[in-house]
N, C-alpha and C positions, 0 to 999 in steps of 0.2 A: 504494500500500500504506500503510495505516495502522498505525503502530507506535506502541504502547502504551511500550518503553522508548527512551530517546534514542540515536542511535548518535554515540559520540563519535568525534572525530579531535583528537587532542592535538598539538602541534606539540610539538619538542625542549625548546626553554625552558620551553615549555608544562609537560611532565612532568616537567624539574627541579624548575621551583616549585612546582607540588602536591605533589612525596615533601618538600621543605623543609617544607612548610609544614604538611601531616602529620605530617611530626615533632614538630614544633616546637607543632603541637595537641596531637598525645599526652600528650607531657611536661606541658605546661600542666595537661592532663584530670587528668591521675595528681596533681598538684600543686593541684584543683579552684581555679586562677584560668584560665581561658580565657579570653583575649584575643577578642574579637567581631569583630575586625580580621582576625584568622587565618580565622576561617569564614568569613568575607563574602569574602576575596579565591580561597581554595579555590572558593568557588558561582559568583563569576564567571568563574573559570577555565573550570571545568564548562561554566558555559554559552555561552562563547563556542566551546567544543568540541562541544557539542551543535548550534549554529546552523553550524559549521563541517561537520560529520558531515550534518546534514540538506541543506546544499548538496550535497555530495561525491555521497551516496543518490540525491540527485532527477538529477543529472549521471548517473549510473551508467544509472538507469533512463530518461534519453531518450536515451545510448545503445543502449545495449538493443534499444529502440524504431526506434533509427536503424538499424541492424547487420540486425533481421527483417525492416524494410520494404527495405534491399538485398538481402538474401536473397530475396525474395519477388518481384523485380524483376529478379534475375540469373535465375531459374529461370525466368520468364516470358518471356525473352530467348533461354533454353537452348531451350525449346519451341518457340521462333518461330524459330532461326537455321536459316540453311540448310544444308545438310548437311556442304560446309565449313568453314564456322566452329563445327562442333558442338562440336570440340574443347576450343575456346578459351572457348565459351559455357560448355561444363561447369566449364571449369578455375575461371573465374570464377566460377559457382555454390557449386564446393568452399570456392574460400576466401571467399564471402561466409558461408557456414555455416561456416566454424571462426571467423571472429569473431563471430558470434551466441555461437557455446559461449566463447570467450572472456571475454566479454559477460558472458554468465551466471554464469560462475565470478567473475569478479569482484564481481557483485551479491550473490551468496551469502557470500563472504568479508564483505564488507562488512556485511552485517545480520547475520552470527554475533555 
């Protein structure tokens, strides 16, 4: 999936420093001396959250990936098991398909 805006993942310190340093812009703005130091470390914050969020994304989506191809592989198994192990072949199929949907809920939280 191609995404037009970044998905961040800010870490703790991470989003201490940026509301500090938002502030501490503000003030500046209102007072028109802005320190070039304050924005330059705010953009590298961003961006080291932005290259953080796009690891996190592409992780998410080869699970995903991972979670459909056992699903797809439990249920090929549930077809082919013999009659007593049907049970267990399904059970297995259920919950390769609730981590698919786990999966996915997670991918969708994450690109909101």
């Amino acid at each position: 999936m191609d995404r037009t805006t970044p998905v961040y993942s800010y870490t703790a310190a991470e989003k201490r420093a940026r509301r500090t340093l938002f502030i501490r812009g503000f003030r500046q703005a209102t007072a028109d001396c802005l320190d070039p130091a304050v924005t330059r470390r705010i953009e590298e914050i961003d961006r080291s959250a932005a290259e953080r969020g796009a690891r996190e994304l592409r992780a998410l989506h080869d699970l995903l990936a991972t979670a459909r191809q056992d699903a797809a592989t439990a249920k090929a198994k549930e077809k082919a098991a013999p009659r007593a192990e049907r049970d267990a072949a399904r059970q297995a199929r259920k919950d390769a398909e609730q981590r698919v949907r786990l999966a996915e809920r997670a991918l969708a939280r994450a690109e909101r």
